[in-house]
C-alpha atoms as one frame of an Amber mdcrd trajectory, in Angstrom:
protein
 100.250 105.563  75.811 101.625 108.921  75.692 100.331 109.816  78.777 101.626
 106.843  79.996 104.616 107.185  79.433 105.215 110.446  80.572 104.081 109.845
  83.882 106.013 106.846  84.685 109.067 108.367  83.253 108.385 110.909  86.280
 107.867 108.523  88.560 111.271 107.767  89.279 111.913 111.531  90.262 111.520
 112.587  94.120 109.291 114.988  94.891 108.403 115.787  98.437 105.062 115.943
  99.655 103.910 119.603 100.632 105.984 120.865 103.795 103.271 123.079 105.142
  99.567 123.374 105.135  98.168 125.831 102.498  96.432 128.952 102.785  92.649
 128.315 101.869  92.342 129.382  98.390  88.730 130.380  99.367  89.649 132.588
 101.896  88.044 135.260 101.043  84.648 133.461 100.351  81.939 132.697 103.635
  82.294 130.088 105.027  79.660 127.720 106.637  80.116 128.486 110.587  77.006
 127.043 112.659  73.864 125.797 111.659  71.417 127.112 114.710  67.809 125.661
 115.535  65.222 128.330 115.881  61.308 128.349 117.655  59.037 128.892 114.855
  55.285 129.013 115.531  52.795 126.501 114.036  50.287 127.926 110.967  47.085
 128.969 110.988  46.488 127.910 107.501  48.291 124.170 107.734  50.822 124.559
 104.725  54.859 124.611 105.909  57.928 125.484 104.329  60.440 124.069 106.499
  64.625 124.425 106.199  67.341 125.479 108.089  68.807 128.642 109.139  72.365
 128.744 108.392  74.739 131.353 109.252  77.882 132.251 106.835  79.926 134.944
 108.212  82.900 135.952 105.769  83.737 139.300 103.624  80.517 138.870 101.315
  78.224 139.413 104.562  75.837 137.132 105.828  74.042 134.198 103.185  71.475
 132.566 104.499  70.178 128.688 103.870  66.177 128.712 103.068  64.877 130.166
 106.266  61.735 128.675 108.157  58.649 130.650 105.953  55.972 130.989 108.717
  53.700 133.377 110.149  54.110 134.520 112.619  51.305 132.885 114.923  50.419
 131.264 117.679  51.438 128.770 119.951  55.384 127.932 119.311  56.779 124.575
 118.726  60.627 124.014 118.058  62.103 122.910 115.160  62.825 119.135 115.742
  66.756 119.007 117.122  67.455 115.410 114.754  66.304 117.312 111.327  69.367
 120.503 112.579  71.661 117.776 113.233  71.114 115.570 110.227  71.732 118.696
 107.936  74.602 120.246 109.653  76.182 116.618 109.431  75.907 116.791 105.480
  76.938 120.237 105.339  80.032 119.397 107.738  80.981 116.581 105.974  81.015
 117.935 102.420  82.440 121.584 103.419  79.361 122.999 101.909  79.818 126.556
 101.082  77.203 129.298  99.840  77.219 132.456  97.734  75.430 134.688  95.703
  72.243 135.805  95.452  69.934 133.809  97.932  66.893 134.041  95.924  68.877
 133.337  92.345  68.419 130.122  90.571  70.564 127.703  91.969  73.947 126.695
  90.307  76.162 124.086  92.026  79.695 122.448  91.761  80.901 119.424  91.361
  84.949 119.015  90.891  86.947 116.124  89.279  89.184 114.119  90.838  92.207
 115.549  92.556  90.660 118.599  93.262  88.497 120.588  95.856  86.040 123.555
  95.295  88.630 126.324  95.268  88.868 124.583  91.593  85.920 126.712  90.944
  86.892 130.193  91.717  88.219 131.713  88.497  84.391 130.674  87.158  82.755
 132.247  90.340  82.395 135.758  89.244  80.775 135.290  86.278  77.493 133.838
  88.287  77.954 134.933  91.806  75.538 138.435  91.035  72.780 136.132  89.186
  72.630 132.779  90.837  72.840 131.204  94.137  76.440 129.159  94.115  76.761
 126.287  95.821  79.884 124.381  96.523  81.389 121.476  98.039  83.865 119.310
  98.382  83.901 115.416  97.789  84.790 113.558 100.754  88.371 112.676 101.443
  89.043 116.283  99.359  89.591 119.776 100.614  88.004 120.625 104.032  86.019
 117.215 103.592  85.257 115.343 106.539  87.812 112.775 106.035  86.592 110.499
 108.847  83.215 110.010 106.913  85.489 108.227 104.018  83.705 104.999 103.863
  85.713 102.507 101.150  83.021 100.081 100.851  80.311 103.521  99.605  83.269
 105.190  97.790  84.295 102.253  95.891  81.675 102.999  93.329  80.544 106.685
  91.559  77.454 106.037  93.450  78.767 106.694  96.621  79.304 110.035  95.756
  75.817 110.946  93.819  74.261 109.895  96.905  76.205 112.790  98.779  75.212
 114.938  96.011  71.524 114.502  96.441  71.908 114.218 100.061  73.104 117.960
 100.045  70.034 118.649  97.660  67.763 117.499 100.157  69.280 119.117 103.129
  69.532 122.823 101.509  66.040 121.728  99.833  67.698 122.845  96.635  65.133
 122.549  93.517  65.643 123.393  89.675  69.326 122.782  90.351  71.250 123.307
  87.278  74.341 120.685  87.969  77.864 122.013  86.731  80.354 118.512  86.848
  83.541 118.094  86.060  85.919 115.420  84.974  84.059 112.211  86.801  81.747
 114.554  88.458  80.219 114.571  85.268  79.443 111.144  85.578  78.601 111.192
  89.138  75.698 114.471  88.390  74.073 111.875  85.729  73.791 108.940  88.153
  72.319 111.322  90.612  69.792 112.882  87.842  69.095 109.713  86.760  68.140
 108.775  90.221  66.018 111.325  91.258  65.064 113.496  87.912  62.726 116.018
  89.686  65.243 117.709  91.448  67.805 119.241  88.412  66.590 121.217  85.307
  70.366 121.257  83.737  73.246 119.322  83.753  76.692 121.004  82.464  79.106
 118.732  81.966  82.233 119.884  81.611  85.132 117.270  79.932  83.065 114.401
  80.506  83.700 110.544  80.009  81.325 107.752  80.733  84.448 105.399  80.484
  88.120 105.971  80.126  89.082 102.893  79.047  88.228 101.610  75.366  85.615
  98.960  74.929  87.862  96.805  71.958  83.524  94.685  71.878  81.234  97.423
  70.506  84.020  99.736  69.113  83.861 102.810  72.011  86.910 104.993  72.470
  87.608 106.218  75.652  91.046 107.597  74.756  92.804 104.494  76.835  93.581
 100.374  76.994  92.931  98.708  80.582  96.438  98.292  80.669  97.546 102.110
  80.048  95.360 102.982  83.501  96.908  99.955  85.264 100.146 101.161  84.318
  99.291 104.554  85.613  97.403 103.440  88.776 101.200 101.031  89.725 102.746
 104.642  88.765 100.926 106.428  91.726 101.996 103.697  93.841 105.068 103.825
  93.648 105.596 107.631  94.399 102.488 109.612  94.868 103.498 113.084  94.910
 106.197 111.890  91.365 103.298 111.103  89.835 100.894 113.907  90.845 103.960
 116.263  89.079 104.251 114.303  86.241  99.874 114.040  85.549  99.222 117.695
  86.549 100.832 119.782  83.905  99.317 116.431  81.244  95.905 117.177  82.395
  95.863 120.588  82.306  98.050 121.455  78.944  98.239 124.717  78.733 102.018
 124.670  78.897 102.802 128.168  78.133 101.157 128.787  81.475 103.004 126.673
  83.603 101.130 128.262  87.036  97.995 126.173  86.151  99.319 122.765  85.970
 101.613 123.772  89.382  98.424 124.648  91.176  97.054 121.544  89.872  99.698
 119.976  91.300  99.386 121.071  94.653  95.812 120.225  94.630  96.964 116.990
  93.980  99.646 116.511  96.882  97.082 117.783  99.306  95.101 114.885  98.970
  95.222 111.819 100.981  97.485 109.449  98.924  95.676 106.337 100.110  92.246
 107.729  99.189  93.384 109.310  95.569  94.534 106.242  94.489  90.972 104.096
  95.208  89.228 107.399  93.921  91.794 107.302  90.758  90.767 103.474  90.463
  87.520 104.394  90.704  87.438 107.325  88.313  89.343 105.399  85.782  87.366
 101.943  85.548  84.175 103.267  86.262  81.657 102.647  83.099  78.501 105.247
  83.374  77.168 104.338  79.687  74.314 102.211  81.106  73.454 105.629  83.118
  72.931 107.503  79.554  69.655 106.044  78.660  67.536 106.631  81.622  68.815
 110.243  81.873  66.104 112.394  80.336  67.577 116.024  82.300  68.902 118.627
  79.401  72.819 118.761  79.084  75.405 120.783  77.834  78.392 118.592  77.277
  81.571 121.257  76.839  83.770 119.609  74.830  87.605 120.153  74.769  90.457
 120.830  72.566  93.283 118.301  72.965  92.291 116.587  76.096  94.487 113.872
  76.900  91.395 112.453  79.302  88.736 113.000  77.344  89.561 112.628  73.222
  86.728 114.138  70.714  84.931 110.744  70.263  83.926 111.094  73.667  82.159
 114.057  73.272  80.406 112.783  70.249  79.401 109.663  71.607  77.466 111.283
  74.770  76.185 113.653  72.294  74.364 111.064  70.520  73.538 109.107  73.819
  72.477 111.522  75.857  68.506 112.707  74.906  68.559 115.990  75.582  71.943
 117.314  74.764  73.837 119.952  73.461  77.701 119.378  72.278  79.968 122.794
  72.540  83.373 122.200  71.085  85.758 125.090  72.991  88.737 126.342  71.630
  90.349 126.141  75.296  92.794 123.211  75.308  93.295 120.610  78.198  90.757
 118.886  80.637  90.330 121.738  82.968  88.903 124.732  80.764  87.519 126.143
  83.776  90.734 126.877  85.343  92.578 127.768  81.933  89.835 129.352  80.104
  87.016 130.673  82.725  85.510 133.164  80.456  85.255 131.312  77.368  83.774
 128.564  80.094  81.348 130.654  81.087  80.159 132.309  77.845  79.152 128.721
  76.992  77.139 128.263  79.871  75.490 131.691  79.872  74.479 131.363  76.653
  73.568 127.856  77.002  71.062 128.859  79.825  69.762 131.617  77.707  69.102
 129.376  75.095  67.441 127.463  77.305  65.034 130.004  79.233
């Protein structure tokens, strides 16, 4: 109720919406520029390895997408044109961006709602020598494609673990350790869940199956159906009131008031229409039938004070959840990536060590 009440108590406040478009915080990252067909010649010996050649120009150099392994024989065919076009289409849509090293394991982002991969970048450096980063934006967030916004396929966490594996497929990503946040936590165990093969780890960072408390078997998700209706008529009634008054809630932190203000803006970038059925989806969604037919290993980072996602949370996907780990951190607020990147990271470095 707390939370509650602080946002609508904001509400009434008017806060404009952002006046002019922001600088990408990823600017300095490459950036996905043209995906480019390519004759390759048919093998002697029968066996293919078939992707995509993708060139990223930006300040790190050139990264390249799996190229077409081959040898180089006799006679040529071309690459079928449908099979370019179908992956540049999920790469457009979901703003996919690559980094690191190109034959690293692969470690890829999911962020929570409200936010877009430039979430992600005081983590970056701590994996961007070892592993090969791959990040993306949700559609109707960041440099989405916002025409592809489909309500009916959004209206459900599915929706978006479909996108998820669709990018797998495209990039022909294997052995993909998963790092979720928020309700992308969530939306990497449907999509493990679905297809099992295709992830070795799952980190999930400030997870919840279900934010709302289930008063029949006893589960606390930290709030009553009628504290997120309350919250969800809030953001109605002034969108860019309530994104000031939720930001500097979710993130805590408040002797760093810079995190929750970026938060913020994140927020206000975001189509209002869309954040509120993705807030009404992130917010009634119930994943616990999901836990059971996961079987993919899984760090769940737990942490301190987090207004969206209260200990009992943590302990109840811990025991749910066949192959997990439970890390309590020390950083406070639902965004530990942003507020406490290194502590973030020790826990997954070690994690994976532990793991190897």
């Amino acid at each position: 109720m707390q939370l509650l009440t602080a946002v609508l108590e904001a509400s009434s406040l008017n806060f404009p919406s952002p006046h002019s478009p922001l600088s990408w915080p990823l600017n300095s990252l490459s950036r996905l520029r043209s995906i480019q067909a390519a004759d390759v010649p048919i093998p002697q010996m029968g066996w293919i390895v078939a992707a995509l050649k993708v060139t990223v120009a930006g300040t790190l150099g050139f990264l390249y997408f799996p190229w077409i392994v081959w040898e180089r024989t006799t006679p040529y065919v071309r690459v079928s044109e449908n099979v370019v076009k179908a992956a540049a289409a999920v790469s457009a849509r979901n703003n996919v961006t690559l980094l690191g090293r190109e034959d690293g394991p692969v470690l890829m982002f999911a962020h929570g709602f409200g936010c877009d991969q430039s979430m992600w970048r005081k983590l970056l450096p701590y994996f961007v020598n070892d592993y090969r980063l791959v990040l993306f934006d949700h559609v109707g967030a960041g440099h989405s494609d916002i025409s592809a916004y489909d309500w009916e396929k959004y209206g459900s966490l599915n929706g978006y673990a479909m996108d998820l594996l669709e990018i797998c497929a495209a990039l022909e990503l294997e052995d993909v350790i998963l790092v979720g946040h928020s309700v992308s936590t969530m939306i990497a165990v449907v999509a493990a869940a679905h297809e099992p093969t295709r992830f070795s780890h799952l980190i999930l960072l400030a997870p919840s199956p279900r934010h709302t408390n289930d008063p029949y078997d006893g589960y606390i998700g930290g709030f009553s159906r009628e504290d997120i209706e309350g919250l969800l008529a809030s953001l109605d009634s002034n969108y860019f009131a309530w994104a000031a008054a939720l930001a500097p809630i979710v993130m805590g932190n408040p002797q760093e008031p810079e995190l929750a203000e970026d938060l913020r803006v994140s927020f206000c970038r975001t189509n209002p229409a869309i954040a509120r059925h993705f807030a009404e989806v992130t917010f009634f969604s119930d994943t616990r039938p999901e836990l059971r037919k996961l079987h993919t290993s899984c760090l769940i980072l737990q942490c301190s004070n987090d207004r969206l996602a209260p200990t009992e949370v943590g302990a109840y996907l811990h025991k749910n959840l066949e192959h997990s780990t439970l890390v309590q951190l020390q950083a406070t607020g639902h965004c530990p990536h942003v507020s406490a990147p290194e502590e973030t990271a020790r826990a997954i470095v070690h994690y994976l060590d532990t793991q190897s």
